[in-house]
MMTF fields as JSON, N, C-alpha, C and O atoms, coordinates in Angstrom:
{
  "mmtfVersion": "1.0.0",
  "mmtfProducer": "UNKNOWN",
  "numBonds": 227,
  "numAtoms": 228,
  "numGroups": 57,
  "numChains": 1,
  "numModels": 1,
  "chainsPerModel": [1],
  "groupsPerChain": [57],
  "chainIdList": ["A"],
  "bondAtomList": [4, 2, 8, 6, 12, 10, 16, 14, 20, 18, 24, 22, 28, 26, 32, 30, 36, 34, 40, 38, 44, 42, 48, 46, 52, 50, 56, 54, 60, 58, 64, 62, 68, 66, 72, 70, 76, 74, 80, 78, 84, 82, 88, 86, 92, 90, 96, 94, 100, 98, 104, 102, 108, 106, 112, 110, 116, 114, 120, 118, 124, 122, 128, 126, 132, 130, 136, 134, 140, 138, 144, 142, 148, 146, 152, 150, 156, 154, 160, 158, 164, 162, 168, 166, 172, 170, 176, 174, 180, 178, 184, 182, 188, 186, 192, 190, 196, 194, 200, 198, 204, 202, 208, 206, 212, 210, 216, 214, 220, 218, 224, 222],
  "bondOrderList": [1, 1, 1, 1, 1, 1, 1, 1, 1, 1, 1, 1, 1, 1, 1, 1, 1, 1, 1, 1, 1, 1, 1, 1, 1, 1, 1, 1, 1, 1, 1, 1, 1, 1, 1, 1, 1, 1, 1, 1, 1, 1, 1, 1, 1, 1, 1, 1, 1, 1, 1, 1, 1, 1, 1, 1],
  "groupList": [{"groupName": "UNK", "atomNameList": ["N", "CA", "C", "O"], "elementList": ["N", "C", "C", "O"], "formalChargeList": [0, 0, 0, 0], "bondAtomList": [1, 0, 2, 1, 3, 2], "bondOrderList": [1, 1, 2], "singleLetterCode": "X", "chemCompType": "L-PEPTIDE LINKING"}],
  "groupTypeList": [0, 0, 0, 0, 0, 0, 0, 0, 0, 0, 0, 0, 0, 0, 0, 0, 0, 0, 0, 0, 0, 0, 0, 0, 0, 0, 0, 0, 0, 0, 0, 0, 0, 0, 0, 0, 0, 0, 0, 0, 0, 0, 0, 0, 0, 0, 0, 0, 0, 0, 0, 0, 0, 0, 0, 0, 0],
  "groupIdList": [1, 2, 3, 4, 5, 6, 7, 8, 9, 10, 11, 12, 13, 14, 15, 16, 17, 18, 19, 20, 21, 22, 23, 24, 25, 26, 27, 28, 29, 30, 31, 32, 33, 34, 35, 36, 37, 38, 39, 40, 41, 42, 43, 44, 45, 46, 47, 48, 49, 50, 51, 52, 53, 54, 55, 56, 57],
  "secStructList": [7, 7, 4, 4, 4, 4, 7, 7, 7, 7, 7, 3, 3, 3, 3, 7, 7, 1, 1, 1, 7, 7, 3, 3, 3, 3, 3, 7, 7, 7, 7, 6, 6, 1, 1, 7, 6, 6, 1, 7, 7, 7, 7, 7, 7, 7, 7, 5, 7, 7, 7, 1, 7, 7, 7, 7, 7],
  "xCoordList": [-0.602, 0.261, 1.551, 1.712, 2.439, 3.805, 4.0, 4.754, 2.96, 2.748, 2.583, 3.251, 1.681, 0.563, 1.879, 1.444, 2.9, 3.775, 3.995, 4.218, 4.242, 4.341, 3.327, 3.469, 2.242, 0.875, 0.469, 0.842, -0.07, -0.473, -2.277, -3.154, -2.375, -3.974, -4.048, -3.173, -5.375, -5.837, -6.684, -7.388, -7.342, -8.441, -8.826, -8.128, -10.038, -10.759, -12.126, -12.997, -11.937, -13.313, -13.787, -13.105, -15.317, -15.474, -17.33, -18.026, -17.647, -18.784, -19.579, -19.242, -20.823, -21.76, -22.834, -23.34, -23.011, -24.153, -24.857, -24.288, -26.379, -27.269, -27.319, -27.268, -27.432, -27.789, -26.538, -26.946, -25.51, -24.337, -23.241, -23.477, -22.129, -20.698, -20.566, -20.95, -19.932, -19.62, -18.423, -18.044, -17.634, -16.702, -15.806, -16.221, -14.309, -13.748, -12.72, -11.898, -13.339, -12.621, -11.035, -10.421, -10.499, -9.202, -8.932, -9.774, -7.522, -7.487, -6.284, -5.781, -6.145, -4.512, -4.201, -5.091, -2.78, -1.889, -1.263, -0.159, -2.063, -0.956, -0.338, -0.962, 1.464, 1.941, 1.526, 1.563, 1.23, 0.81, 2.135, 2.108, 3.188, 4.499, 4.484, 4.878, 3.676, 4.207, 3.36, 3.623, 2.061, 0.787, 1.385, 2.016, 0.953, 0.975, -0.383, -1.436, -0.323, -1.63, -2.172, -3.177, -1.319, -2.068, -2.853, -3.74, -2.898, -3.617, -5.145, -5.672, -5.788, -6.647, -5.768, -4.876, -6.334, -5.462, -6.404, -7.545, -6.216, -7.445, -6.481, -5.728, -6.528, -5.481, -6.632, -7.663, -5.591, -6.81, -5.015, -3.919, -5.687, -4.794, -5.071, -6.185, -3.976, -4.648, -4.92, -4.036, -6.24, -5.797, -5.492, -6.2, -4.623, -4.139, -5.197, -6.317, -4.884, -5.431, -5.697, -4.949, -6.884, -7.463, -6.247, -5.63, -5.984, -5.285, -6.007, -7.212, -4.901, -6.262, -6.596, -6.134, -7.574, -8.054, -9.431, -10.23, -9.815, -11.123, -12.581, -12.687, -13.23, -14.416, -15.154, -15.167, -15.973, -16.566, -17.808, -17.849, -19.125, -19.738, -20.87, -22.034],
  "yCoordList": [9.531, 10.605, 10.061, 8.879, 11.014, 10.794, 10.032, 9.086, 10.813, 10.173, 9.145, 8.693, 8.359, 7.507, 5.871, 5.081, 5.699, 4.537, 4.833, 3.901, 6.176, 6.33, 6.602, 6.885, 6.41, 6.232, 4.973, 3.903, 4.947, 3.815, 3.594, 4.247, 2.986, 2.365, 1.768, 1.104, 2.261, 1.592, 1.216, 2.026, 0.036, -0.616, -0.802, -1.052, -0.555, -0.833, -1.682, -1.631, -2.317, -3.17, -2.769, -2.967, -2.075, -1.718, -2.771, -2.972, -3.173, -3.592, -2.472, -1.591, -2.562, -1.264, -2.091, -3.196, -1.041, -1.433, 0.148, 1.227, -0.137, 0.773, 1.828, 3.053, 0.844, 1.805, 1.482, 1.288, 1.466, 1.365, 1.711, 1.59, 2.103, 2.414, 1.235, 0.093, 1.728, 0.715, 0.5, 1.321, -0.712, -1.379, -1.911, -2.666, -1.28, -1.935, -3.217, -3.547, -3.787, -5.47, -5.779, -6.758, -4.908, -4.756, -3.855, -3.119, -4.033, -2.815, -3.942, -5.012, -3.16, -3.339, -2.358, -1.507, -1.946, -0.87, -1.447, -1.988, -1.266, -1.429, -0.55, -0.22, -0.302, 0.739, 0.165, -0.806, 1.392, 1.139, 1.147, 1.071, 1.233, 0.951, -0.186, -0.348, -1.152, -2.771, -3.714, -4.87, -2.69, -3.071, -2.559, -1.512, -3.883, -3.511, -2.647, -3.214, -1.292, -0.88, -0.731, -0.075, -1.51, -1.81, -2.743, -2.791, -3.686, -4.858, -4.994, -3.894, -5.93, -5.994, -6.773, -7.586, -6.236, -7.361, -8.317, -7.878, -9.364, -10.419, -11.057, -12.0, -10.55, -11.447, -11.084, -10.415, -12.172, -11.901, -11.759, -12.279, -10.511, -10.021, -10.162, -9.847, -10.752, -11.116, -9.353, -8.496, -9.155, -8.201, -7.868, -8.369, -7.143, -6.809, -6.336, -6.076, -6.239, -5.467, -4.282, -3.805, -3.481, -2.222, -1.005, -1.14, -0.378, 0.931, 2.077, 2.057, 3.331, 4.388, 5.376, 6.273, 4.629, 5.757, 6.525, 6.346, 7.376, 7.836, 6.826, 5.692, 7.186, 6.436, 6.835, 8.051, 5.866, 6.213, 6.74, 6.551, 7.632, 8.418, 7.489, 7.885],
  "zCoordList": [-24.169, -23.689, -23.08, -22.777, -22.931, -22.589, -21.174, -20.948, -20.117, -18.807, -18.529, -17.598, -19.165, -19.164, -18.631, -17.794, -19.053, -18.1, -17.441, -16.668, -16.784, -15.384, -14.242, -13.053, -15.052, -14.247, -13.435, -13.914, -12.554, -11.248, -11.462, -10.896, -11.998, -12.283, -10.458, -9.901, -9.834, -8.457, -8.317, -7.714, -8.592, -8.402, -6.351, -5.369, -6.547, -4.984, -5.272, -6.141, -4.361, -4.691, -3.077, -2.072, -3.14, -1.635, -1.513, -2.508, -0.304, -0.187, 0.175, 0.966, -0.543, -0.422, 0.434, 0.236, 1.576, 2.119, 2.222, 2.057, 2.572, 2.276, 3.516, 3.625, 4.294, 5.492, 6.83, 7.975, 6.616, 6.968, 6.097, 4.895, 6.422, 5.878, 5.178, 5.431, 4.215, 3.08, 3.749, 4.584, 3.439, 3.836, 2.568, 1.689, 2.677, 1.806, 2.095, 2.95, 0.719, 0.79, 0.27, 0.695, -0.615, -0.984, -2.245, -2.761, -2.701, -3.393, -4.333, -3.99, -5.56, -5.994, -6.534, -6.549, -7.263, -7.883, -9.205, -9.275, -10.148, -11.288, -12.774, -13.783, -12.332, -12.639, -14.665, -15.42, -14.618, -16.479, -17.293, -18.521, -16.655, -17.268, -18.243, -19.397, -17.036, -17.115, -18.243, -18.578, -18.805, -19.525, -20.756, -20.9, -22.04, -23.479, -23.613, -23.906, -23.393, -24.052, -25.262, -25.531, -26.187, -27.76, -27.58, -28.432, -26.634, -26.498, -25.748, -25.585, -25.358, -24.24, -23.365, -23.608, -22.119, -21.062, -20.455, -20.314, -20.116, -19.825, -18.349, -18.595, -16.919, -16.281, -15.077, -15.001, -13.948, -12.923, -11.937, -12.143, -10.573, -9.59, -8.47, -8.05, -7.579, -6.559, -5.769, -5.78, -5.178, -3.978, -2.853, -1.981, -2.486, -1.353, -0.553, -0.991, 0.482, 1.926, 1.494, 0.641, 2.001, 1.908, 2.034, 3.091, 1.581, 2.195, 3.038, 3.287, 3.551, 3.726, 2.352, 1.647, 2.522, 1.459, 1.317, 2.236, 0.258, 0.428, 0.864, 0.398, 1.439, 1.023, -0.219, -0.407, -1.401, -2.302, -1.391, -0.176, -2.353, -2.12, -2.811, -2.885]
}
């Protein structure tokens, strides 16, 4: 779709614990502008610091 480069892919990586609040470990943002999506992408990102954001469920 037409949108889709001006879309923001957000990865969160959160630690799940069972019987406590999960805790998140970091996050990144990457604008799909910047991605060949004919391709696979194979890269590694560093992540940033947590933002505020939802907690997963």
């Amino acid at each position: 779709p037409a949108e889709l480069p001006k879309a923001t892919l957000k990865v969160q990586l959160w630690d799940f614990k069972r019987f406590s609040e999960h805790e998140p470990l970091g996050e990144l943002q990457l604008p799909l502008g910047t991605v060949d999506l004919q391709h696979v992408l194979e890269s590694w990102y560093q992540l940033g610091p947590p933002g505020t954001t939802e907690r997963p469920t």
